[in-house]
N, C-alpha and C positions, 0 to 999 in steps of 0.2 A: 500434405497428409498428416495427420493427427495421432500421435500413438498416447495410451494410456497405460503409463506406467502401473499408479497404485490409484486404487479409490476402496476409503473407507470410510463406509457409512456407521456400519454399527454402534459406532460411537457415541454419535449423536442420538443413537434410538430411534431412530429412520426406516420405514418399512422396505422391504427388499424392494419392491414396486416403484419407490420412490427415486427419484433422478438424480442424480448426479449432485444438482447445486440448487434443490430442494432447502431451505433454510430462511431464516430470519435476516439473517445477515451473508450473504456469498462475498469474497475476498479474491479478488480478481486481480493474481498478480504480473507480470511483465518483464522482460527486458526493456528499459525505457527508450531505446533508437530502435525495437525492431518492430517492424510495421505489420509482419503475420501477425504477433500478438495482440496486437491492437484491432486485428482485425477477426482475432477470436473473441475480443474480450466485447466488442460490438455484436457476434454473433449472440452470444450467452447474455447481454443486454435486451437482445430483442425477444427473445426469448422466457425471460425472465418477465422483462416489463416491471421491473420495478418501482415502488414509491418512490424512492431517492436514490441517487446515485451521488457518493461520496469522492472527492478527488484527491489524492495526496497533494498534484500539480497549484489547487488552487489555493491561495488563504482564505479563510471566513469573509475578508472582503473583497476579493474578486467574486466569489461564489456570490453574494446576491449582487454581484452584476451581470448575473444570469438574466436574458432575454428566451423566453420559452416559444422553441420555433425558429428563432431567428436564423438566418444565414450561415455558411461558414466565417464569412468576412468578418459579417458583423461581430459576431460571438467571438470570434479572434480580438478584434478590435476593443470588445466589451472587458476582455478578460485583461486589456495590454499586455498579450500572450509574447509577442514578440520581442520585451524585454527580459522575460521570467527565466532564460533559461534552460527552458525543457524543450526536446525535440519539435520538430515541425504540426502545428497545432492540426495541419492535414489528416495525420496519423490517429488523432486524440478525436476529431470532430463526428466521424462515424460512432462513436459511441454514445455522445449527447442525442446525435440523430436517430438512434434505435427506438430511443424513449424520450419522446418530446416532451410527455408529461411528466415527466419525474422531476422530483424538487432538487435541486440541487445543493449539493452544501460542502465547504474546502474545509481541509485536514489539514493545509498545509503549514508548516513551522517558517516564521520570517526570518531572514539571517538574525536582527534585532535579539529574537526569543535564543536563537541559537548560539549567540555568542552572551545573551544572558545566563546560559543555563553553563556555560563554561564558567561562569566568573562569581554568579551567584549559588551555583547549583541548581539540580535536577525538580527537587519537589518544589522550590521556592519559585522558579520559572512557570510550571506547569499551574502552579494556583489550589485553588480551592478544589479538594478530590484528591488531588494524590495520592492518599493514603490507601484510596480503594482502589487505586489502579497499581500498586505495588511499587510507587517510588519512591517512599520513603526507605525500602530495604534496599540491601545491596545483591545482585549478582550472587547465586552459587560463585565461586572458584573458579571451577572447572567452564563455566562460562563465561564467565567475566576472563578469562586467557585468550579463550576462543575467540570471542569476539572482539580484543583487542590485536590480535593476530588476522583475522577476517582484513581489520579497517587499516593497519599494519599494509595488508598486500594489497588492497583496495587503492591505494595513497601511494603506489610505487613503491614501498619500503620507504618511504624519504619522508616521515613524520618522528619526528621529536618523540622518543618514547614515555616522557611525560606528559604528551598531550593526550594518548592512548584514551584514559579511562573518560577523560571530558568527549572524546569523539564517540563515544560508548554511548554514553550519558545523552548525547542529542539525538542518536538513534532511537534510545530506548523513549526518550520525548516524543519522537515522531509517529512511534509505535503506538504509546499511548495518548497522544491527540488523533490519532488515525482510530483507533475505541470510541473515545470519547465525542467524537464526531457523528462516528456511526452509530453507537447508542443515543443521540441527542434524534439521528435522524429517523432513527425505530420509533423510540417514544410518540415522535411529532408528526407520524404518519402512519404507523400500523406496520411499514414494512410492505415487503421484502424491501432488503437495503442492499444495494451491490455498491462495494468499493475499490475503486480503481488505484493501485498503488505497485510500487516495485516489488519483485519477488521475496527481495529482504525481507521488508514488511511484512507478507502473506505468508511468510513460514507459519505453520502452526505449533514448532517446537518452541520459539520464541521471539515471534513479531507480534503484530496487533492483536491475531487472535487472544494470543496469552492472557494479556492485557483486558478482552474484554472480557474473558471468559469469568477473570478474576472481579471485574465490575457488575456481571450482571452474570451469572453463572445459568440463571433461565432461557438465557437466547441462543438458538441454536448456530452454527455458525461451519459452513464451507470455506476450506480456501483453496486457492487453485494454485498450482504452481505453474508455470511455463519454460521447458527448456528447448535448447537448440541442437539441429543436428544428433539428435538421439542422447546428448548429453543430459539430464537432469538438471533443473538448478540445484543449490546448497539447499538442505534443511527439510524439513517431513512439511509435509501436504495433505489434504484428505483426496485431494484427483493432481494426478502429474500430468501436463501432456507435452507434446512435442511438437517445435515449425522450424520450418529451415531458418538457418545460422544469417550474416547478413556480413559485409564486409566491413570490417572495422579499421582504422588506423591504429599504431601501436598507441595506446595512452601516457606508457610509459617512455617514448623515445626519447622527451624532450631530457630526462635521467640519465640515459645512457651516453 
């Protein structure tokens, strides 16, 4: 069962009449092992119907080894899902399948870009654009703590607190290749664009949204958050909802 925390439209300038994830761009975020999610984030796909559907999971060159239609197998096999990484491509495949016809296009950062962006920095990795997606500046303070603290407890506590602001730094990358994608994939098809990414990401306090908001400030844009067990994820949302929780192993035991 599904609860909804918050949903705010006004924002956007949205008629009261208008649904939930009504927008340009919908931000369809996850716990990345839980399988209810995935299997809202299929529901809201089909529903949708989509032009594009954006992945964080994939890079730009998995993404056009998208097969439209194909199999789960195949589609696994197409993406070399099996080395990438990310949960059971089972989980992920009902979503492709909602929307057969949608274009597909990956968001995702390589280790490669991400340990470039440690060593070269932030705007010099991301390329040509940055300046309009805001990474040429630095972090408020008060966020830039936060979010060093976030990746801090994310990481065990057991990160070098000199690495902190570089592990910032690849998020806020990810955030805005995860823009940059979905406004490449608005342009290149009219839209609606839904993109599939972790709930980090989908914050609208300060994930992707921010990011595109800053890029294209005309595109309207939902994101959804998804928590468990009546808990919340971190961070503002314009619709929160809730699925049961899933069993996890400690991440941190191998620390203790």
């Amino acid at each position: 069962m599904r609860y909804a925390f918050a949903l705010v439209l006004c924002i956007l300038g949205l008629p009261a009449s208008a649904g939930p994830f009504e927008a340009d761009v919908v931000v369809l975020g996850e716990a990345h092992d839980n399988p209810h999610h995935h299997a809202r984030q299929a529901e809201v796909v089909a529903e949708i119907q989509p032009a594009a559907l954006v992945f964080e999971m994939l890079t730009d060159r998995q993404a056009r080894a998208h097969i439209p239609g194909a199999d789960e197998e195949t589609l696994a096999a197409a993406f070399d899902w099996s080395v990438s990484g990310w949960p059971a491509f089972s989980m992920y495949y009902p979503i492709f399948a909602a929307a057969p016809e949608a274009r597909v296009f990956g968001a995702g950062v390589t280790r490669v870009a991400a340990r470039q962006a440690m060593s070269d920095g932030l705007a010099f990795t991301f390329g040509v654009g940055a300046g309009a997606y805001g990474l040429n500046d630095p972090l408020p303070p008060e966020e830039q703590e936060s979010r060093e603290a976030l990746q801090m407890s994310a990481h065990c506590d057991a990160l070098p607190l000199d690495v902190l602001p570089a592990m910032v730094d690849i998020q806020r990358l990810r955030d805005a290749q995860l823009a940059k994608m979905a406004l490449r994939a608005f342009e290149l098809t009219g839209g609606p664009v839904v993109v599939i990414t972790g709930n980090g990401h989908a914050r609208a306090d300060w994930g992707m949204p921010v990011y595109l908001r800053r890029a294209a400030p005309e595109v309207t844009i939902v994101s959804l958050g998804q928590g468990e067990d009546a808990r919340p994820p971190a961070g503002t949302f314009d619709v929160i909802e809730d699925a049961p929780t899933i069993e996890r192993p400690d991440p941190c035991a191998g620390f203790k």
